[in-house]
C-alpha positions in Angstrom: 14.3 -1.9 52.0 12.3 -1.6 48.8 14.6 0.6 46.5 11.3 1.5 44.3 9.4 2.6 47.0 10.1 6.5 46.8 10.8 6.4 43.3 7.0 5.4 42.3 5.6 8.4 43.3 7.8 10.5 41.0 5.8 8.6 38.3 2.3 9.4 37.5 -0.4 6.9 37.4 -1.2 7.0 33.3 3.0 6.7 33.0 2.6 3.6 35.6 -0.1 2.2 33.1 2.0 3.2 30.2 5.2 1.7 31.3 3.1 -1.5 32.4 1.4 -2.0 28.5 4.6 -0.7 26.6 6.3 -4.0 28.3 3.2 -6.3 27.4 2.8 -5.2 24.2 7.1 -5.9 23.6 6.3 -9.4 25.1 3.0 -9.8 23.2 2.0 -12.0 20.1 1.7 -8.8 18.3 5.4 -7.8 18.7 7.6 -11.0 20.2 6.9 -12.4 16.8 8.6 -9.8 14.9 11.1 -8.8 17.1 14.5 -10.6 16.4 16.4 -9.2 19.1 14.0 -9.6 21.8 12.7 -13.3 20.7 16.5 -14.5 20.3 17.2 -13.4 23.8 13.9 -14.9 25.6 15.5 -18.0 23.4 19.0 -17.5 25.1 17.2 -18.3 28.6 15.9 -21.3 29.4 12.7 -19.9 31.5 12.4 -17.6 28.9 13.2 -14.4 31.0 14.8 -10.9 30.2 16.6 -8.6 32.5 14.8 -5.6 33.3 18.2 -3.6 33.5 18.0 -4.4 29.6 14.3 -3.6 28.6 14.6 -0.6 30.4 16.9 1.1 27.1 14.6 0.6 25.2 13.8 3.5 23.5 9.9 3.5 24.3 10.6 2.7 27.9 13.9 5.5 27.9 10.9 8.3 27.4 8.4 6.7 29.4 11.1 6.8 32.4 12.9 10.3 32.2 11.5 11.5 35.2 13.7 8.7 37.3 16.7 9.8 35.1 18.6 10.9 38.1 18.0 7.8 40.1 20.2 4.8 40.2 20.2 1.8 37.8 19.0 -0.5 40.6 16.5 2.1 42.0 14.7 1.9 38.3 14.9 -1.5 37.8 13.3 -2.0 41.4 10.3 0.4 40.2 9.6 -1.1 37.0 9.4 -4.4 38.8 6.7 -3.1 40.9 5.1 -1.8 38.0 5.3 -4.9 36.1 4.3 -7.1 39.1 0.5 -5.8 38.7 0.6 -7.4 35.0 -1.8 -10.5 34.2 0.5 -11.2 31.0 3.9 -11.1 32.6 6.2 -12.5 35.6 9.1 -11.7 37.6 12.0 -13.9 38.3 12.2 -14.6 42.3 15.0 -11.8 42.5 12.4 -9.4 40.5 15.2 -8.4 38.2 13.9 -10.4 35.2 10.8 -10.7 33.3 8.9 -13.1 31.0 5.5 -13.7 29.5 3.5 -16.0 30.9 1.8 -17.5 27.7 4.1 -20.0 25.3 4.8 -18.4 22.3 2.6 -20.0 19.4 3.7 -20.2 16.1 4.5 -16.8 13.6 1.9 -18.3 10.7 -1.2 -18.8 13.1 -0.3 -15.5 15.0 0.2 -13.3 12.0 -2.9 -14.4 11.1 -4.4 -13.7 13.9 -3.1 -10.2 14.2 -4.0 -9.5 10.5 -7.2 -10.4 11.1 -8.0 -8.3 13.8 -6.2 -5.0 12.6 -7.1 -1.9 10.0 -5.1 0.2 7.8 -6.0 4.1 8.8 -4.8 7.6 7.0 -4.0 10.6 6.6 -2.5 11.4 9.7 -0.8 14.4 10.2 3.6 13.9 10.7 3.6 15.2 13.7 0.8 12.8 15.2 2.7 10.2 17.7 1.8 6.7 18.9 0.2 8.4 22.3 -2.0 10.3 20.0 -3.4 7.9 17.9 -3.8 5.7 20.4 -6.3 7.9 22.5 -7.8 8.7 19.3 -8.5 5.1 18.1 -9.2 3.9 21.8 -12.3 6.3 21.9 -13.9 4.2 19.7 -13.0 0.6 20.4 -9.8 -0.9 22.7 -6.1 -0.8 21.1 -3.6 -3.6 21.3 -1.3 -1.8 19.6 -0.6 1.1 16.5 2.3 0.8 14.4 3.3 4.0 12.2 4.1 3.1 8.7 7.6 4.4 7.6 9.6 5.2 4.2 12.0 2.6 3.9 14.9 4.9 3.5 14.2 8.2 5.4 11.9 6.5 7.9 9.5 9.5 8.0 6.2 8.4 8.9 3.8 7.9 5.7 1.0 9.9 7.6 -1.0 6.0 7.9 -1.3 3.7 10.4 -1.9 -0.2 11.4 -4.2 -0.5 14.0 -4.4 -3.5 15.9 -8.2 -4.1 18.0 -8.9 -6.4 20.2 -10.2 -8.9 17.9 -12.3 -8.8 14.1 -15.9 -7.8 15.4 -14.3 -4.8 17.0 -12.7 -4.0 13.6 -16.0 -4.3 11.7 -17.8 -1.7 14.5 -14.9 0.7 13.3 -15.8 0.2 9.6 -19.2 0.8 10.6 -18.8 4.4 11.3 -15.8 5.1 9.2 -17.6 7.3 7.2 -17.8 9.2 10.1 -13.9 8.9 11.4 -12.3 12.7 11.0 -8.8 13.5 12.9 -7.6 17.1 13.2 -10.6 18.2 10.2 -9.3 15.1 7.7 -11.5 12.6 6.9 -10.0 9.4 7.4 -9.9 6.1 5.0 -10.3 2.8 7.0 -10.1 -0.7 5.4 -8.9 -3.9 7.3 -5.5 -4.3 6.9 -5.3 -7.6 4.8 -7.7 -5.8 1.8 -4.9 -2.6 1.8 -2.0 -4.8 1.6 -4.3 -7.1 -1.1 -4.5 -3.7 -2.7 -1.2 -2.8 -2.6 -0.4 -6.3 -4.6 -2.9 -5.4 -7.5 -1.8 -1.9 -8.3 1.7 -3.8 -9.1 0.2 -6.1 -11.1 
């Protein structure tokens, strides 16, 4: 019997979706890169799979999942499966308890590249604004891969600015183009592709 199949419906669609991308993106040339716990164990397998039972604590996916809190470890594992099964990035293991990306992994250099190329620096943002937020902001005016919330070093309050990866450069020069226009919450907001902020940030310590 399929463990997931009354557990789906205690999920809404947009958390389906969400749940779905949130794995992609953790799998993604964006983040797979940069991530030295998740690329040392897709390097531990040979197939390059990871257990669902372990993805599944992962703090983005823990929220994304309360409602099935009170279900069973295999029951949740089973739904995110099904979730994941829909994904044109991803693959289950024949026992559906393990997932991998489909894509080999190309080399940090040319993907950092890549990603730089195709992402802007954004602020102010207010502290309370959260990923989900700026997200459906940013995705009104062109699609998101992914936003990453710049933090203090120490404290790891958020700085109130953003790194916003498009889908590729041309969408990041539409976004300049009406930047003059960009306002969130009454603020006007400063937009420059991401590699002429940090190229900034290396003159003013000159």
């Amino acid at each position: 019997m399929d463990k997931s199949a009354g557990t789906l419906a205690c999920l809404e669609d947009e958390t389906k979706v969400k749940v779905k991308l949130q794995v992609e993106f953790y799998f993604s040339d964006s983040n797979l890169p940069r991530d030295k716990f998740l690329r040392e164990t897709v390097s531990a397998d040979p197939e390059g799979f990871v257990d669902i039972a372990l993805i599944i604590t992962f703090s983005r996916l823990r929220y994304l999942l309360h409602p099935l809190g009170g279900l069973q470890q295999e029951e949740i594992i089973a739904t995110v499966a099904n979730i994941l099964a829909t994904s044109d990035s991803l693959t289950l293991s024949e026992d559906r308890r393990r997932v991998r990306r489909l894509a080999e992994l190309r080399g940090r250099e040319e993907l950092d590249a890549e990603v730089e190329a195709r992402s802007v620096y954004a602020s102010p943002f207010p502290m309370t604004a959260t990923i989900d937020d700026l997200k459906d902001y940013f995705s009104t005016h062109a699609k998101v891969l992914s936003i990453r919330l710049r933090r203090h070093v120490m404290s790891k309050d958020f700085k109130g600015s953003v790194f916003v990866e498009l889908a590729d450069p041309e969408s990041c020069l539409q976004l300049l183009g009406k930047a003059s226009a960009l306002e969130y919450e009454g603020a006007k907001l400063h937009v420059l592709m991401k590699k002429d902020y940090l190229q900034s940030k290396v003159a003013t310590r000159i």
